[in-house]
C-alpha atoms as a printed R data frame, in Angstrom:
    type eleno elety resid chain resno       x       y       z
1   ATOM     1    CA   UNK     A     1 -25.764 -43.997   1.916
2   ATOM     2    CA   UNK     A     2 -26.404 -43.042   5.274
3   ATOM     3    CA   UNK     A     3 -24.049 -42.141   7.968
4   ATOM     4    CA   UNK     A     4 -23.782 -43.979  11.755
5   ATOM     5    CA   UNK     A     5 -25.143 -43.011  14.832
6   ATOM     6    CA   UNK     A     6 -23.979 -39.406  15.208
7   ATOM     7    CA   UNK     A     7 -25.001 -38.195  11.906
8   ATOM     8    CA   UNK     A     8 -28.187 -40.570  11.363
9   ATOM     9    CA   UNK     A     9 -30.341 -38.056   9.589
10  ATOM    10    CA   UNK     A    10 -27.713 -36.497   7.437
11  ATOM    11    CA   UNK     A    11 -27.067 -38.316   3.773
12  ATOM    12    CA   UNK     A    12 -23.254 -38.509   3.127
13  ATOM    13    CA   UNK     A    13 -23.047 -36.330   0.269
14  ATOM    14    CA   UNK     A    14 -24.407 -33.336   2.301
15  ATOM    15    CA   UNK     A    15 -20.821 -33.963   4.559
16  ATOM    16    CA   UNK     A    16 -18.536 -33.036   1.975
17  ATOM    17    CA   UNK     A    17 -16.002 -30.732   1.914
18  ATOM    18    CA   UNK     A    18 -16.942 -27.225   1.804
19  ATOM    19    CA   UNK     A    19 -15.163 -25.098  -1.115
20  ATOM    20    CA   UNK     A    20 -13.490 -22.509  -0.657
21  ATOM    21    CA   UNK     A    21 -15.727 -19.773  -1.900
22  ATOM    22    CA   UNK     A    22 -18.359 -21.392   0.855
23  ATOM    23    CA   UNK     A    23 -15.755 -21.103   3.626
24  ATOM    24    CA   UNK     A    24 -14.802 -17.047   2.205
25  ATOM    25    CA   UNK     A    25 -19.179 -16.427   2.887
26  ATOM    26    CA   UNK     A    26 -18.929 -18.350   5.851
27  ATOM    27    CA   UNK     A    27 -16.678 -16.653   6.823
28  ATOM    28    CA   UNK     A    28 -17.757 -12.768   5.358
29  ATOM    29    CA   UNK     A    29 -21.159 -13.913   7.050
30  ATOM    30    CA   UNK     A    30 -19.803 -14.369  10.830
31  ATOM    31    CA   UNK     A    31 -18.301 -11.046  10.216
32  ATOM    32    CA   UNK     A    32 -21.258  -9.662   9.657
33  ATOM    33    CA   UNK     A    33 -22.596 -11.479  12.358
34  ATOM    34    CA   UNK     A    34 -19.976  -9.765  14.928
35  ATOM    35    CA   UNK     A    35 -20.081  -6.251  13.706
36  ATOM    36    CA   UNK     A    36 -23.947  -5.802  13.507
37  ATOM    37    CA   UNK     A    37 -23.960  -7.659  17.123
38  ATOM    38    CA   UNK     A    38 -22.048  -5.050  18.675
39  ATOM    39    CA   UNK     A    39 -23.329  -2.405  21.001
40  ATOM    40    CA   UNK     A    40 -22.506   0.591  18.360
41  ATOM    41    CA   UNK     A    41 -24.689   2.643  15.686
42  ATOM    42    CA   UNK     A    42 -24.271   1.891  12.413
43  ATOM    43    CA   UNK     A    43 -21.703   5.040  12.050
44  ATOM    44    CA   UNK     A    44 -19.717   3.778  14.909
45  ATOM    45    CA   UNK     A    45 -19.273   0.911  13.517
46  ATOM    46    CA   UNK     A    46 -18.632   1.463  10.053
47  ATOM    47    CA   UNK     A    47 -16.191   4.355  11.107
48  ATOM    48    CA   UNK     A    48 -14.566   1.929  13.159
49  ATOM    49    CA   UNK     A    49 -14.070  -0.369   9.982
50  ATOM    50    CA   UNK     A    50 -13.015   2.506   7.978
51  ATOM    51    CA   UNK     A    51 -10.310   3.277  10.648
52  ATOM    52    CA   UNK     A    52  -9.047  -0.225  10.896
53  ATOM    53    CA   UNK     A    53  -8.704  -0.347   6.556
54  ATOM    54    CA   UNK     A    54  -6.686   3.276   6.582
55  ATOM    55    CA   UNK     A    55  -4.598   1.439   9.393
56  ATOM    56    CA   UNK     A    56  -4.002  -1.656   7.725
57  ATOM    57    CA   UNK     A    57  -3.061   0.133   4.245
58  ATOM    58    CA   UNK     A    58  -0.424   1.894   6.332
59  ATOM    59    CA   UNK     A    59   2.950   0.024   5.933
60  ATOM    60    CA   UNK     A    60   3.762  -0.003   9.170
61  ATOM    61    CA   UNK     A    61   3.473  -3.729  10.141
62  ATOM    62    CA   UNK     A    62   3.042  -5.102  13.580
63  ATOM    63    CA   UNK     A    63   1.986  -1.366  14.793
64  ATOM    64    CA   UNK     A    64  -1.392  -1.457  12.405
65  ATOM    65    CA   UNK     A    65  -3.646  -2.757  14.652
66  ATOM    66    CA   UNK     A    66  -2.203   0.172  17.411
67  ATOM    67    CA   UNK     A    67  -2.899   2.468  15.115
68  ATOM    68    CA   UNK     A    68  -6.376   1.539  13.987
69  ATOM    69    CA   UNK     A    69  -7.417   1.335  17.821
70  ATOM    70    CA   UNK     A    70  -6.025   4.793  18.354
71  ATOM    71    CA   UNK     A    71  -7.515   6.153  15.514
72  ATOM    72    CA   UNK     A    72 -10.839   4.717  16.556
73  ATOM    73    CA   UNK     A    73 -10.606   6.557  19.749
74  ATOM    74    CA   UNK     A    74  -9.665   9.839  18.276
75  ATOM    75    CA   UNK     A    75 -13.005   9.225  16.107
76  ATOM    76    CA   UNK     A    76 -14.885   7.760  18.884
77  ATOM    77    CA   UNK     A    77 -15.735   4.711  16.888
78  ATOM    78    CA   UNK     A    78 -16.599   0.927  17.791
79  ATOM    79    CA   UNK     A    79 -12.350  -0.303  18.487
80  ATOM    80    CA   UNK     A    80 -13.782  -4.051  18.039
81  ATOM    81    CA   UNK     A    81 -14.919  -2.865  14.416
82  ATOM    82    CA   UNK     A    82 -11.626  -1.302  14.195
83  ATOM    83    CA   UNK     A    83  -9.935  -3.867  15.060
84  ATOM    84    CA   UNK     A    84 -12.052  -6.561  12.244
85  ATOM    85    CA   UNK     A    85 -11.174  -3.560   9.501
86  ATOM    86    CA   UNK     A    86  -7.583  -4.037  10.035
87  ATOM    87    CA   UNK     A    87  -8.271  -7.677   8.259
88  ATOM    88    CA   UNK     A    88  -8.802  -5.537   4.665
89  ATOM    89    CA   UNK     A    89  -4.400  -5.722   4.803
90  ATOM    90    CA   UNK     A    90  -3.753  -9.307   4.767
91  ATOM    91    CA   UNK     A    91  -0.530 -11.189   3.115
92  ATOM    92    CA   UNK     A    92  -3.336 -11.650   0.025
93  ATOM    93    CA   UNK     A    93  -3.705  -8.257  -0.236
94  ATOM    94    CA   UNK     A    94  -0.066  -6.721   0.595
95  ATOM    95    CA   UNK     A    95   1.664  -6.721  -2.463
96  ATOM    96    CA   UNK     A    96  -1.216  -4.888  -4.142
97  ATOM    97    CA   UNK     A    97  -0.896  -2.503  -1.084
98  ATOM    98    CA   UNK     A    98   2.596  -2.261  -1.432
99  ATOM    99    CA   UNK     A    99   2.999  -1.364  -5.186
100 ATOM   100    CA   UNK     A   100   0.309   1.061  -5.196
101 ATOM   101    CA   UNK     A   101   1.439   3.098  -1.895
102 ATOM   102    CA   UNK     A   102   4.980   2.988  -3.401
103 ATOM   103    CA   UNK     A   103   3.317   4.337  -6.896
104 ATOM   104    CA   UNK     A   104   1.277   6.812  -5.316
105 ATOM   105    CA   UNK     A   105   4.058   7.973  -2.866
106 ATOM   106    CA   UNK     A   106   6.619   8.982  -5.886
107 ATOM   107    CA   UNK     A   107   3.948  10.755  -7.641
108 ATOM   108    CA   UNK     A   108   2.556  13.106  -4.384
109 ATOM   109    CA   UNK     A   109   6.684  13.493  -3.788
110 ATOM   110    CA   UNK     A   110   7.908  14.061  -7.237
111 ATOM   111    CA   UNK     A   111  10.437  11.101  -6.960
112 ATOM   112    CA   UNK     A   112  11.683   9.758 -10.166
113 ATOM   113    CA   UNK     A   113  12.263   5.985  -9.239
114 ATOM   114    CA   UNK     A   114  11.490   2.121 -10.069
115 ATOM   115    CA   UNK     A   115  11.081  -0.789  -7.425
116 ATOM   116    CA   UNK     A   116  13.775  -2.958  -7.660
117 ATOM   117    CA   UNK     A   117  12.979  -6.598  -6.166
118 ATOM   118    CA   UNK     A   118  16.652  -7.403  -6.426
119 ATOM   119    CA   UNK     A   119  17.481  -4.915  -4.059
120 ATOM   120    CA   UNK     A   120  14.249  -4.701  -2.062
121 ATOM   121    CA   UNK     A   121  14.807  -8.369  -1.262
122 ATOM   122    CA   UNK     A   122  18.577  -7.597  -0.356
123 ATOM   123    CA   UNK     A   123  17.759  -5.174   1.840
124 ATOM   124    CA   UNK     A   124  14.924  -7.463   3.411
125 ATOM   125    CA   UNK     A   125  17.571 -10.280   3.625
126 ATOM   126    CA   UNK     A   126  19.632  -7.599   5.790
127 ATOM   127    CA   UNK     A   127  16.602  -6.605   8.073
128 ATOM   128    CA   UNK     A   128  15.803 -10.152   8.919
129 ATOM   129    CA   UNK     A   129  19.721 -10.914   9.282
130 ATOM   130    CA   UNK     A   130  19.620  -7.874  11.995
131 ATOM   131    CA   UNK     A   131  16.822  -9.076  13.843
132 ATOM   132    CA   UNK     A   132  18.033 -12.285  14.297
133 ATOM   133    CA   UNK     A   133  21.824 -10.958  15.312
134 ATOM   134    CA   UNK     A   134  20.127  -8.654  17.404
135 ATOM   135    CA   UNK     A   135  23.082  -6.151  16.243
136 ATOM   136    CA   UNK     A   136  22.706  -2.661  16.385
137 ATOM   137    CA   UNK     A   137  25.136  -1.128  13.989
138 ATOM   138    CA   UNK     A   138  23.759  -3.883  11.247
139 ATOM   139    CA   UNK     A   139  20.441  -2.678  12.252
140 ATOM   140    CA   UNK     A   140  20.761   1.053  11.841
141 ATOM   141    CA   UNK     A   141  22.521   0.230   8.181
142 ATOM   142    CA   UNK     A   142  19.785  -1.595   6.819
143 ATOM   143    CA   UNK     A   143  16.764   0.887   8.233
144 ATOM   144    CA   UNK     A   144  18.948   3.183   6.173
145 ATOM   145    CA   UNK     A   145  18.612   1.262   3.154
146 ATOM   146    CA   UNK     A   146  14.774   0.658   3.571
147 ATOM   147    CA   UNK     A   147  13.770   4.065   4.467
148 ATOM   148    CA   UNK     A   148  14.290   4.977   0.607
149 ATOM   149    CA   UNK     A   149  11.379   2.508   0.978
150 ATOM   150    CA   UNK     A   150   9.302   3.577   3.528
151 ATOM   151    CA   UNK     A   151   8.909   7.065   3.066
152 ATOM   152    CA   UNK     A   152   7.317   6.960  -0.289
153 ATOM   153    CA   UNK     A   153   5.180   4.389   0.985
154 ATOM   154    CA   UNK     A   154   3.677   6.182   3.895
155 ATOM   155    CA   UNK     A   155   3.365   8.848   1.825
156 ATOM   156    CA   UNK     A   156   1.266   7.246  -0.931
157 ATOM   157    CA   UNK     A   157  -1.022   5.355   2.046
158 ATOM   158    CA   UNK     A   158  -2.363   8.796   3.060
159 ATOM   159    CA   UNK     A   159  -4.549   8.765  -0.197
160 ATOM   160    CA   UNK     A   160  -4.742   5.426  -0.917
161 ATOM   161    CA   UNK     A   161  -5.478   4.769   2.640
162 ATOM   162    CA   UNK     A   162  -8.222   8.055   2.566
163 ATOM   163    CA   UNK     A   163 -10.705   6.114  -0.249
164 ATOM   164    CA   UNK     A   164 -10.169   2.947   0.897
165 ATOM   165    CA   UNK     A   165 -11.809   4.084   4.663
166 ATOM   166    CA   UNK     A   166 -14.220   5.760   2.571
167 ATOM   167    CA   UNK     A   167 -15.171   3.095   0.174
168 ATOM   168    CA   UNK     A   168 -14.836   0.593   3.900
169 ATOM   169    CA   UNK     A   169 -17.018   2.625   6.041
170 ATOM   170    CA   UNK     A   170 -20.151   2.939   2.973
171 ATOM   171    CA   UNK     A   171 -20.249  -0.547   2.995
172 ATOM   172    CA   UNK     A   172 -20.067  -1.440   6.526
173 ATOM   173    CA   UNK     A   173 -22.585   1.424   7.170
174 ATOM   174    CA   UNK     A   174 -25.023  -0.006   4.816
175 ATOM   175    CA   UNK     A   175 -24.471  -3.920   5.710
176 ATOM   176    CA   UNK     A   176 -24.704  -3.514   9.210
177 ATOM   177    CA   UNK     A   177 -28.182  -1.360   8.565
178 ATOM   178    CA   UNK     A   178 -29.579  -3.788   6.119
179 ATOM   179    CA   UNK     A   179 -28.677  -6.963   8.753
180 ATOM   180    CA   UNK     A   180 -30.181  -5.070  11.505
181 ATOM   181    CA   UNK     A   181 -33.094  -4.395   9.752
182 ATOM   182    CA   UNK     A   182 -33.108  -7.790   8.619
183 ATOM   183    CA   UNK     A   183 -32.849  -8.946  11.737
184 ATOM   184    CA   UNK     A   184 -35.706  -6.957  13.488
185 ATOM   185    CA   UNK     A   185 -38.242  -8.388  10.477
186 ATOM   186    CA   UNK     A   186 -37.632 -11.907  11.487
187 ATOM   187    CA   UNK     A   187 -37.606 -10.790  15.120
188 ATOM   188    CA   UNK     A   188 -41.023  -9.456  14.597
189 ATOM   189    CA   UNK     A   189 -42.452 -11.661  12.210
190 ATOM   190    CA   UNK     A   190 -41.921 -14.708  14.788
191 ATOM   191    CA   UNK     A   191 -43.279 -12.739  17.262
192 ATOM   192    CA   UNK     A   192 -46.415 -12.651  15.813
């Protein structure tokens, strides 16, 4: 059946819904799209991506994004590729992130220890209580608490943090090449 006036030429079948692994390479493909657009090498670029996925493996939420831009200027990479690497820690992805840092961060400091979520979500129940009191003292007790946390974690995010930039800026280095050149063929071939 066809549609009305504004989609005349379209059947109705070709309107439906996208799924949802056609919106993820819709998605993955404007990506693309951005970071081989920009004005950068390929190494800029994937180092900026590489800088943004150590930042975002970090768990130091909120400042992530800070620390992937400064770390793109210390490496004079591409900040807005920095900036779209940061996406590789996502609330998807976090509890993976998490668990491993946490893992890896008693192993490199020879911590004997287990998460517990019974306390972990106690002392998140605390955090969020002294943000929203806006009290000091309750503050200070509960960064206490989570710094038991925190320390293995940034710890085990060096490493973790270390392959995943390396594994990040391979295959941003490569895409962006391969669009570019992909690009350039059907530049030239319409040329002619």
């Amino acid at each position: 059946m066809w549609l009305g006036r504004r989609d005349r030429l379209l059947p109705r079948r070709s309107r439906a819904a996208p799924s949802l692994s056609r919106k993820w390479r819709a998605g993955l493909h404007l990506a693309v799209r951005r970071l081989s657009s920009l004005r950068a090498s390929p190494h800029e670029i994937a180092l900026g991506c590489a800088a943004g996925a150590f930042a975002s493996i970090t768990p130091l939420l909120g400042v992530q994004t800070l620390l992937a831009v400064a770390v793109a200027l210390l490496l004079r990479a591409s900040i807005p590729a920095a900036i779209i690497g940061t996406f590789v820690g996502n609330p998807l992805s976090w509890p993976f992130i998490w668990a491993s840092t946490y893992a890896m961060g008693l192993k490199i400091m020879g911590i004997e220890g287990v998460l517990d979520p019974s306390t972990f979500e106690r002392n998140m129940l605390l955090l969020w209580g002294a943000l929203i009191e806006r009290s000091p003292q309750l503050l200070d007790t509960t960064a206490a608490l989570l710094w038991p946390l925190l320390l293995p974690m940034l710890a085990g995010s060096l490493p973790i943090g270390l392959l995943t930039a390396a594994i990040v800026y391979y295959i941003s280095r490569n895409v962006v090449r391969a669009w570019r050149v992909r690009r350039m063929t059907r530049t030239s071939a319409a040329a002619e």
